[in-house]
N, C-alpha and C positions, 0 to 999 in steps of 0.2 A: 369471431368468437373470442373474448375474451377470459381470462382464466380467474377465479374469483378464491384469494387464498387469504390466510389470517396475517400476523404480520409478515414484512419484509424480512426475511430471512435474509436474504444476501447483504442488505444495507445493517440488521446486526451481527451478521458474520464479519464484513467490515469494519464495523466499529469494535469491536471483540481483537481483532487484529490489531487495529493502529493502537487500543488502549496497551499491550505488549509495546508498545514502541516507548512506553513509561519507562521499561526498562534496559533495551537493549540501544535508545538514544543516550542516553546519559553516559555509558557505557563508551560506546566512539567517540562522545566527544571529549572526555576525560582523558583517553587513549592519545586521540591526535594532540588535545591539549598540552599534551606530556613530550610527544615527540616534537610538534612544530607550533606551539605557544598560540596567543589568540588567533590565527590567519589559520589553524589547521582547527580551532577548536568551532569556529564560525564557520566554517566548509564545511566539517562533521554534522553539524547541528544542519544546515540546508540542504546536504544531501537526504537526513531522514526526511525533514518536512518535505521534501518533490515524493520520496517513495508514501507517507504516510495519504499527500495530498491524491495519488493513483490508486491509493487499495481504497478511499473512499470514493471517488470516484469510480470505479468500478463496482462498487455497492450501490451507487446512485443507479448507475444504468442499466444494471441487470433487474433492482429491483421496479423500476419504470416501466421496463418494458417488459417484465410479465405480468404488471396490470394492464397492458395492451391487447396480448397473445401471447400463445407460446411461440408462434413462427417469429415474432420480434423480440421474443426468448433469446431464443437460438442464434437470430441474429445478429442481438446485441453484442451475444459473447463471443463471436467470431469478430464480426466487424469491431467491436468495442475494445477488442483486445490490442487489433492494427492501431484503433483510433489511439488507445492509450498510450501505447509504446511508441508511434508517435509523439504525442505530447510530452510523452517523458522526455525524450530524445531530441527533441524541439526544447524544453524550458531547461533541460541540461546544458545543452547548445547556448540559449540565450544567457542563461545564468552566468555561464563561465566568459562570455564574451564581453557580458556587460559588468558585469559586478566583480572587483576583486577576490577570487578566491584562490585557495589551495586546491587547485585540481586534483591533483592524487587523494588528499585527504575527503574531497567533496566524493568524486567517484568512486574510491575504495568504502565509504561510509554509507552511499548508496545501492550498492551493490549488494554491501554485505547484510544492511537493513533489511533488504528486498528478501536476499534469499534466508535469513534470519526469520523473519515475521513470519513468512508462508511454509516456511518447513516447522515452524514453531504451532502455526496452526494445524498441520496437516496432521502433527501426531497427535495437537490435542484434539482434531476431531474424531480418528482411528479409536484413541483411549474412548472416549466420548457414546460411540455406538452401541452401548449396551445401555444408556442411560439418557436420560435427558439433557440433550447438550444447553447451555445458558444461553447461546444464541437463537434458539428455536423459541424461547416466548416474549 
């Protein structure tokens, strides 16, 4: 059975999210810029891009797989969530092994993006419930 709905909701709830990341990237990497100069301000800037590259990503696959079912709903967000943090944890891992960075400045900027964006979203969905949220059309 699959489930037959109008747009993707979850890939514009995601894109809604990362667009936020217009403002609170700029922000870290100005920061780290200030305390540890190009090598913090380049760390800053690819710790967003790993967290902005996961919240689309997990827009992609929840919205995929409820035009499949909602069993591969439910799925996805359980399994897709391991899968992700995985990935994250995996291209954090390679990132920092491979490519010169500021680790503190990469990790503290991913971190903070991470929990930034989704607590930024959360209130603006909460506010949002009595009206038509801009991710719903």
């Amino acid at each position: 059975m699959t489930i037959e709905h109008g747009p993707p909701i979850e890939a514009n709830l995601a894109r809604e999210t990362v667009a936020r990341a217009v403002y609170i990237g700029p922000v870290l990497v100005l920061l780290f810029a200030l305390l540890n100069g190009w090598d913090g301000a380049w760390s800053a800037a690819l710790g967003v891009v790993v967290v902005v590259a996961n919240f689309l990503l997990a827009g992609a696959i929840l919205s995929i797989s409820l035009r499949i079912s909602l069993q591969a709903y439910h799925a996805a967000a359980l399994i897709g969530f391991l899968l992700r943090l995985g990935l994250f944890v995996g291209a954090v891992y390679l990132i920092a092994t491979l490519v010169e960075v500021d680790r503190i400045a990469f990790g503290i900027a991913a971190v903070v993006s991470y929990i930034a964006l989704l607590t930024w979203e959360a209130v603006s969905i909460t506010r949002d419930r009595e009206r038509q949220p801009s991710w719903r059309s």
